[in-house]
PASE-66869 format. One record per residue (C-alpha): residue number from 1; residue in three letters; y, x, z. Coordinates in nm, 2 decimals. Layout:
# residues N
 pos code     py     px     pz
 NUM  ALA      Y      X      Z
...
This chain:
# residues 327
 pos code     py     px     pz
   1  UNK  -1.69   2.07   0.85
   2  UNK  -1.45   1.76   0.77
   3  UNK  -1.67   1.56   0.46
   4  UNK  -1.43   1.24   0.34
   5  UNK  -1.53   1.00   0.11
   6  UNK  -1.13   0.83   0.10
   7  UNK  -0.80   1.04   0.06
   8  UNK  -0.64   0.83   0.33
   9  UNK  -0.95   0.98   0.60
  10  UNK  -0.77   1.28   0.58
  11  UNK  -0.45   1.40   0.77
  12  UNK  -0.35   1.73   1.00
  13  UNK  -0.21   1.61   1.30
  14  UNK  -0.14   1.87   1.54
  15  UNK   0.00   2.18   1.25
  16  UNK   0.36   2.31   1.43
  17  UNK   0.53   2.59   1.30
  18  UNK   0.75   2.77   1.55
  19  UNK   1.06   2.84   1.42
  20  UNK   1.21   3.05   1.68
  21  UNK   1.19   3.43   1.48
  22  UNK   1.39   3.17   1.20
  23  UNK   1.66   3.02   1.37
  24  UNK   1.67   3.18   1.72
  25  UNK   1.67   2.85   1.91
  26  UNK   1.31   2.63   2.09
  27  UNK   1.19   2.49   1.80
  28  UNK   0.90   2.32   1.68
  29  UNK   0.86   2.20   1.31
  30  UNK   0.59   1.92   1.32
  31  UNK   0.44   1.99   0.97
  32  UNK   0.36   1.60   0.80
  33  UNK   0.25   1.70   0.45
  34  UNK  -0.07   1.84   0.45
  35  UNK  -0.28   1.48   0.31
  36  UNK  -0.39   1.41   0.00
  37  UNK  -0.05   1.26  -0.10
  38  UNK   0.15   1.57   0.08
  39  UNK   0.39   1.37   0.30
  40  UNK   0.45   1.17   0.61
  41  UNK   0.46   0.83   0.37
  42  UNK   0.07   0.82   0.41
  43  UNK   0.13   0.63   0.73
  44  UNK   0.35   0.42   0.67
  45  UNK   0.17   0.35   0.31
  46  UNK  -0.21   0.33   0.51
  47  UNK  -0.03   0.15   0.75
  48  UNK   0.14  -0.13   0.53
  49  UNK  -0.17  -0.18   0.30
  50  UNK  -0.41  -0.28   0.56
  51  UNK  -0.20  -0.50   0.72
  52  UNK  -0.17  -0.68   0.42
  53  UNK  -0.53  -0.72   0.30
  54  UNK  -0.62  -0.84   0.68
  55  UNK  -0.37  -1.13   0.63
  56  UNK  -0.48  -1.19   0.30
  57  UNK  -0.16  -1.11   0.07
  58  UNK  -0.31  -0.86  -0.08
  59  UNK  -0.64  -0.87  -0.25
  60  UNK  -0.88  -0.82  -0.58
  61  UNK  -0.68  -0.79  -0.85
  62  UNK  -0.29  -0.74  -0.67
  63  UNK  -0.09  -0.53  -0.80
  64  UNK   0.16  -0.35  -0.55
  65  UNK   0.53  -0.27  -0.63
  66  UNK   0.75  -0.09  -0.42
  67  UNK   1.09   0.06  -0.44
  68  UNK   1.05   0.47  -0.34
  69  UNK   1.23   0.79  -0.41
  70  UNK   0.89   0.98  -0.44
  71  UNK   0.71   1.04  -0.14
  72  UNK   0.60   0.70  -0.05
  73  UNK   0.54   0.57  -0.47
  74  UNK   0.30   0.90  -0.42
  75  UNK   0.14   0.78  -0.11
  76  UNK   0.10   0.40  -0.20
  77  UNK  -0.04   0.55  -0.55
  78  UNK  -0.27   0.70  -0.42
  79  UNK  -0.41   0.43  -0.21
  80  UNK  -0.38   0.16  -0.47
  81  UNK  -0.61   0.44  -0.69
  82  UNK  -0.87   0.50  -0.40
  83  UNK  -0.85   0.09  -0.35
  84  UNK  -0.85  -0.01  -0.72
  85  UNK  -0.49  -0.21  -0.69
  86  UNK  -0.26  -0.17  -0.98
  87  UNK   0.06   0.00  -0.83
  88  UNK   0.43  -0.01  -0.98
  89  UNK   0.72   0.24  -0.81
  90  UNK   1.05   0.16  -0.91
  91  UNK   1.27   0.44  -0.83
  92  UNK   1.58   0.60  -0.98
  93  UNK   1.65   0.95  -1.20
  94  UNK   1.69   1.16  -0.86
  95  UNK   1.31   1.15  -0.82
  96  UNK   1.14   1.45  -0.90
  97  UNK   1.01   1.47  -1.22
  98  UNK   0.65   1.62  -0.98
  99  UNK   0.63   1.29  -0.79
 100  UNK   0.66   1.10  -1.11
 101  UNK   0.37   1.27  -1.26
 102  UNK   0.21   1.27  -0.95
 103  UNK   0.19   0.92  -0.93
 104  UNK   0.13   0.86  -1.35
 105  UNK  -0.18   1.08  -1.27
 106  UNK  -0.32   0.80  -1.02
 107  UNK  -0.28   0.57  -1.27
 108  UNK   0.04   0.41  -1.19
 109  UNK   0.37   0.29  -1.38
 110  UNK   0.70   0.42  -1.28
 111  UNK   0.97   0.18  -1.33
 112  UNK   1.35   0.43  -1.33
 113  UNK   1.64   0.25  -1.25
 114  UNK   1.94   0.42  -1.38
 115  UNK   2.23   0.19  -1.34
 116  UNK   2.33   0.13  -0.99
 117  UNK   2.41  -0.24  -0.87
 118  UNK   2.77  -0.37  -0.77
 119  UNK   2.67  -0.35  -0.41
 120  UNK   2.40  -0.15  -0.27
 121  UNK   2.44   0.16  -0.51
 122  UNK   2.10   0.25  -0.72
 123  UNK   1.91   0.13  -0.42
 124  UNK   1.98  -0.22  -0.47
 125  UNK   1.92  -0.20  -0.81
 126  UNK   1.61  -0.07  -0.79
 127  UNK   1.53  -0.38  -0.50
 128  UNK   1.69  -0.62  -0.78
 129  UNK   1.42  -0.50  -1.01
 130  UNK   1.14  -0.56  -0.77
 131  UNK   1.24  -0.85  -0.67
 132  UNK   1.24  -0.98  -1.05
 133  UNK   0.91  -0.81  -1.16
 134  UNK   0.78  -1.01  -0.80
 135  UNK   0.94  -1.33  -0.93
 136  UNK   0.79  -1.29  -1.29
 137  UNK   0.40  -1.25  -1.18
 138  UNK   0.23  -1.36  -0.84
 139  UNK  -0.03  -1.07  -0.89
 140  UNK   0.28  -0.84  -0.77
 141  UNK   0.26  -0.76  -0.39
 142  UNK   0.60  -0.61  -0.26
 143  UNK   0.50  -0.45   0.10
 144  UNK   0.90  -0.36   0.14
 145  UNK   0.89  -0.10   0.33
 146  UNK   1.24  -0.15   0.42
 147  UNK   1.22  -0.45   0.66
 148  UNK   0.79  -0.41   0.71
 149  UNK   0.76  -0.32   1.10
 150  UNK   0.38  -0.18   1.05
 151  UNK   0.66   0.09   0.86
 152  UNK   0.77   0.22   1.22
 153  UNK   0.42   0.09   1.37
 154  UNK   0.23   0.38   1.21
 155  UNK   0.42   0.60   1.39
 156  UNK   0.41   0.45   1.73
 157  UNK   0.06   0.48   1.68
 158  UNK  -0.04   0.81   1.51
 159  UNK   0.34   1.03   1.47
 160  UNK   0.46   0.97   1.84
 161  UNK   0.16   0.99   2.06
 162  UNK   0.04   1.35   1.91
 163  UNK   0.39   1.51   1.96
 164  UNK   0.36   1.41   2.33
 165  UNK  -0.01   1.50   2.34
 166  UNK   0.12   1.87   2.26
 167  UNK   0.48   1.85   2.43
 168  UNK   0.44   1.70   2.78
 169  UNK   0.79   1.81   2.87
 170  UNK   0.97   1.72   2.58
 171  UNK   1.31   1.73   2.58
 172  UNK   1.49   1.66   2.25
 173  UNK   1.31   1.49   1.92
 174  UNK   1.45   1.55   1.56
 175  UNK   1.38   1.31   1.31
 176  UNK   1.52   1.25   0.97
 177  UNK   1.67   0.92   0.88
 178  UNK   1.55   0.71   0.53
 179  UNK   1.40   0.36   0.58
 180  UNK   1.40   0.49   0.95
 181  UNK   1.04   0.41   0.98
 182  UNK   0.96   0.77   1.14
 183  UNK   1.25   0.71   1.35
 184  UNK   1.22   0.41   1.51
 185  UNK   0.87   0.42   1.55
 186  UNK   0.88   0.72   1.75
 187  UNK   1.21   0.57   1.99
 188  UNK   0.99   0.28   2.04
 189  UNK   0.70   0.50   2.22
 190  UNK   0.89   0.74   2.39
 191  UNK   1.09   0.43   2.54
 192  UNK   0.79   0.28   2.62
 193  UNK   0.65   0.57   2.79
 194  UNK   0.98   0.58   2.98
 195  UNK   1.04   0.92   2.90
 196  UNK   1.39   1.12   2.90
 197  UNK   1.30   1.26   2.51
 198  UNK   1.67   1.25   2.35
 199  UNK   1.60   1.10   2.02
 200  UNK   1.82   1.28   1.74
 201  UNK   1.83   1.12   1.39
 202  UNK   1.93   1.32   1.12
 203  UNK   2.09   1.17   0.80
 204  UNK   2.26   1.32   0.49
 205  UNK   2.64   1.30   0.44
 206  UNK   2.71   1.01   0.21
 207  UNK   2.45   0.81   0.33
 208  UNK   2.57   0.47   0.50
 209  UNK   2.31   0.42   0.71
 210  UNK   2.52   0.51   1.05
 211  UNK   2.78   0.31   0.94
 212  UNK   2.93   0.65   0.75
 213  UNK   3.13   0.63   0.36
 214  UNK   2.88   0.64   0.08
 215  UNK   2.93   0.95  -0.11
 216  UNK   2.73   1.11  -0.40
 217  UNK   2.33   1.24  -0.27
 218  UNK   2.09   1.38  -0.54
 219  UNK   1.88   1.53  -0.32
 220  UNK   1.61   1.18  -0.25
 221  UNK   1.42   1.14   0.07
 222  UNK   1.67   1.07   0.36
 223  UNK   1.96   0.87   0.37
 224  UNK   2.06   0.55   0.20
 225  UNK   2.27   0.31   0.02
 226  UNK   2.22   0.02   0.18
 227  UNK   2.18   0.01   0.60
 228  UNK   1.76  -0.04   0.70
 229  UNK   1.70  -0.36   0.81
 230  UNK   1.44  -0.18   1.08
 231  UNK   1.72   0.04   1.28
 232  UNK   1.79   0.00   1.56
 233  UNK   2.09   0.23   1.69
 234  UNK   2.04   0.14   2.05
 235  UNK   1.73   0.35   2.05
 236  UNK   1.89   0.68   1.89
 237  UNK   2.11   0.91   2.13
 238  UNK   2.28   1.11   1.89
 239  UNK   2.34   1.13   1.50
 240  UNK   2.33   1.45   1.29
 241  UNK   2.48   1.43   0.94
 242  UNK   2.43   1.68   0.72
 243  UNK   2.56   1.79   0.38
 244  UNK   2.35   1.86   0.04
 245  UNK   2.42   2.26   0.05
 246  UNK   2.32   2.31   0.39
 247  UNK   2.02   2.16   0.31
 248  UNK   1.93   2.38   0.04
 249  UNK   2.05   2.68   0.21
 250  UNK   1.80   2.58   0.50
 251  UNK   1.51   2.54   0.23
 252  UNK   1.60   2.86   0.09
 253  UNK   1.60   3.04   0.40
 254  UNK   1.27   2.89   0.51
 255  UNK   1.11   2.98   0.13
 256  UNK   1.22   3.34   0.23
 257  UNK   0.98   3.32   0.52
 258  UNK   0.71   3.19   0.35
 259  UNK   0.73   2.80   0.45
 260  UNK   0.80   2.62   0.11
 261  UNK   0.93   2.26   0.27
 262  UNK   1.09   1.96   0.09
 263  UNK   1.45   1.84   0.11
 264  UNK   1.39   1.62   0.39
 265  UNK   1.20   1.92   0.57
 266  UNK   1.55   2.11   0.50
 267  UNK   1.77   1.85   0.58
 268  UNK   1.61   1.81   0.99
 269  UNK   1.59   2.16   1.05
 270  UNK   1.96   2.21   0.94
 271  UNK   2.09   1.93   1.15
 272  UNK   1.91   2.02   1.48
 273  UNK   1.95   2.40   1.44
 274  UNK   2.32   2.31   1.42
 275  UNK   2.26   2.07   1.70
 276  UNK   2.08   2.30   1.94
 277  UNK   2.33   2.60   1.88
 278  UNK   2.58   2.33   2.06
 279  UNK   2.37   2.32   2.37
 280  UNK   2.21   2.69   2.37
 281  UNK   2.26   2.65   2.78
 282  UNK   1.98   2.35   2.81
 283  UNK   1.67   2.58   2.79
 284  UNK   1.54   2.25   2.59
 285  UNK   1.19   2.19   2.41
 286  UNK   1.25   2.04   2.11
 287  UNK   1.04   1.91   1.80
 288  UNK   1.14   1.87   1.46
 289  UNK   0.92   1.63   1.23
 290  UNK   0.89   1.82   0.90
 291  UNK   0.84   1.50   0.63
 292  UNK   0.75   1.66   0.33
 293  UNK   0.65   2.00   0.16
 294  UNK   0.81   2.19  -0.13
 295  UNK   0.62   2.21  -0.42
 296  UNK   0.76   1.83  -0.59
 297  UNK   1.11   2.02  -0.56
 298  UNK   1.04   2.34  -0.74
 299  UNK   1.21   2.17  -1.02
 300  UNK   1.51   2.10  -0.88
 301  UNK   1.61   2.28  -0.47
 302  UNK   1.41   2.59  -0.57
 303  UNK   1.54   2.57  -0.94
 304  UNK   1.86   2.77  -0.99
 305  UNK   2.02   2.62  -1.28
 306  UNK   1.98   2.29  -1.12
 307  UNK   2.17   2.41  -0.82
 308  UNK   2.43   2.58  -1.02
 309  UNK   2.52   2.26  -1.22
 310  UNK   2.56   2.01  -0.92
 311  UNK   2.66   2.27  -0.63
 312  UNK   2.83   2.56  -0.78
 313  UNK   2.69   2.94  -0.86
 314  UNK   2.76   3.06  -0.47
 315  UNK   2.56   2.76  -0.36
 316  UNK   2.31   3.03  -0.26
 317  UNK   2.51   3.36  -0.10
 318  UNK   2.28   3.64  -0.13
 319  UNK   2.48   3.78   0.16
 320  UNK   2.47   3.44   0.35
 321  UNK   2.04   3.41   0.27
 322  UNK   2.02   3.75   0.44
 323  UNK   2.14   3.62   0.72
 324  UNK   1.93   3.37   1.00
 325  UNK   2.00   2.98   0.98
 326  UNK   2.25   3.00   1.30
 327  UNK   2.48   3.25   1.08
C-alpha cells in the first residue's frame, strides 16, 4: 500500500513498455507520466522549487511565474497548490486547452501570449512578459527553467540512475529535446559513469535548437525558438529531427495499440524507430524516455478536424495506420 499525504510523494519510476511487437526494433519506452501532474516536468518542477525555498528566494507569500507550454505550468501548478504559492504560466495559444484548465483547476492564472517577439519567436515573448510581470512585483519568483541547472539535476539524480538500474548494458538512450533538461541531465550521468550509452536527442523540424531554420510547430512540448542556455552539444552523439506528421502518425499508431502518449511521447519514438531501422545490424538495447501521456491532446493529435485543418485530410492513411511504425 503507497499512502501520500503530498502529490509530489508520488512518481512510477521503473514502468517500460516494450515496443518491440510495435515497431519491430529493441525498444524500451521509459513511461514518465504516471504522477499527479502526468508528466516528466514533476522533476524538474520538485526539483527547481526546493532549491529555491533552501536559499531563500522563495518563501510565504511568493508567487511563481514561469514560461511553459503545458506540462511544466501543470507540474509547477500543482506544487505551488500543494505548497500554498500563487503560480502564474505564461504560455502561448499552442497549449492545450486540457493543460490550461488543468492548471486553472489548481488555482492558477494562465497568462497566453499570442504575438510573437522580433527575435525569439512566441518564446521570447512569452520570456518578455515574465520578465515584465517579475519587474512589476518582487512577490513574483521566476525559477526559469531555461538556464536553472537543478532543471537537468533532477534527472541526474532520479531519470538517469533508474534507466541504468534496469539496463546495465545499455547501448543507445533516446531523449527528446525542449529546454534540454531530460537531456542533459541524463549525458551528464552516463558520462560520469563512463559508460559507452550513445545519447540520441530528438527535436522537431523547425526547431532551432541544433542550430536548424525555425519553421512553423503547433504541436508544444519539444523543440524551441530560441537555443537553451543549458545544452550542451558536446554531450549528445547524434541528433534526430523529426517532422509534425510523423509525429502524429506515431501517436496514432501507438493509440491503435492501446498506449494513448503525448506529442513529445510521439515525437522520440518516431525519431529513434527511424534511427534504429539505420542500424538494424547493432543488436543494440536501447531506451526511449516517454515525457508525457495523451489525454491533454485529445483535443488536438487525437482530434480529426484539428489534424485536417493544419496537416491535410491524408495526414492519417488508413492504409499507412495499418501498417507497423517501420512501414
Amino acid at each position: 500500500m503507497t499512502i501520500i499525504s503530498v502529490p509530489t510523494d508520488f512518481n512510477e519510476e521503473d514502468l517500460y513498455v516494450d515496443l518491440r511487437p510495435i515497431v519491430r526494433h529493441s525498444l524500451f519506452l521509459k513511461c514518465e507520466g504516471f504522477n499527479f501532474a502526468g508528466s516528466i516536468k514533476l522533476k524538474a518542477a520538485t526539483e527547481m522549487v526546493e532549491a529555491a525555498e533552501w536559499i531563500g528566494v522563495l518563501k510565504p507569500g511568493s508567487i511563481l511565474v514561469e514560461s511553459s507550454s503545458g506540462n511544466l505550468g501543470a507540474a509547477l501548478s500543482l506544487i505551488a497548490a500543494s505548497k500554498g504559492y500563487g503560480f502564474v504560466c505564461v504560455t502561448d495559444s499552442r497549449c492545450n486547452l486540457t493543460a490550461r484548465r488543468f492548471m486553472e483547476a489548481m488555482g492558477a492564472q494562465v497568462h497566453i501570449i499570442s504575438e510573437p517577439a522580433a527575435d525569439g519567436g512566441l518564446l521570447g515573448a512569452r520570456i518578455a512578459h515574465v520578465q515584465a510581470l517579475c519587474a512589476s512585483d518582487d512577490r513574483y519568483v521566476w525559477l526559469n527553467q531555461y538556464t536553472n541547472t537543478d532543471n537537468w539535476k533532477a534527472h541526474y539524480r532520479t531519470t538517469a540512475p533508474a534507466i541504468a538500474r534496469r539496463f546495465p548494458q545499455l547501448d543507445v538512450l533516446f531523449i527528446g529535446a525542449g529546454t534540454t533538461g531530460t537531456l542533459m541531465g541524463c549525458a551528464h550521468y552516463f558520462r560520469t559513469l563512463h559508460r559507452q550509452v550513445r545519447i540520441i536527442a530528438v527535436d522537431s523540424a523547425g526547431s532551432v535548437t541544433f542550430g536548424g531554420a525555425p519553421g512553423r510547430r503547433m504541436i508544444p512540448g519539444l523543440g524551441t525558438s530560441v537555443r537553451p542556455a543549458l545544452l550542451d552539444e558536446s554531450y549528445v552523439h547524434e541528433v534526430v529531427h523529426v517532422e509534425e506528421p510523423d509525429t502524429i502518425r506515431a501517436c496514432h499508431r501507438l493509440a491503435r495499440r492501446g498506449f494513448l502518449f503525448g506529442g513529445s511521447t510521439g515525437t522520440v519514438v518516431s525519431g529513434a524507430t527511424r534511427w534504429l531501422s539505420q542500424h538494424e545490424d547493432q543488436n543494440l538495447t536501447a531506451v526511449a524516455i516517454a515525457p508525457d501521456l495523451g489525454e491533454r491532446y485529445l483535443d488536438t493529435i487525437y482530434q480529426t478536424n484539428w489534424l485536417h485543418g493544419l496537416y491535410g485530410e491524408d495526414v492519417l492513411d488508413p492504409d499507412e495506420l495499418a501498417t507497423d511504425l517501420t512501414a
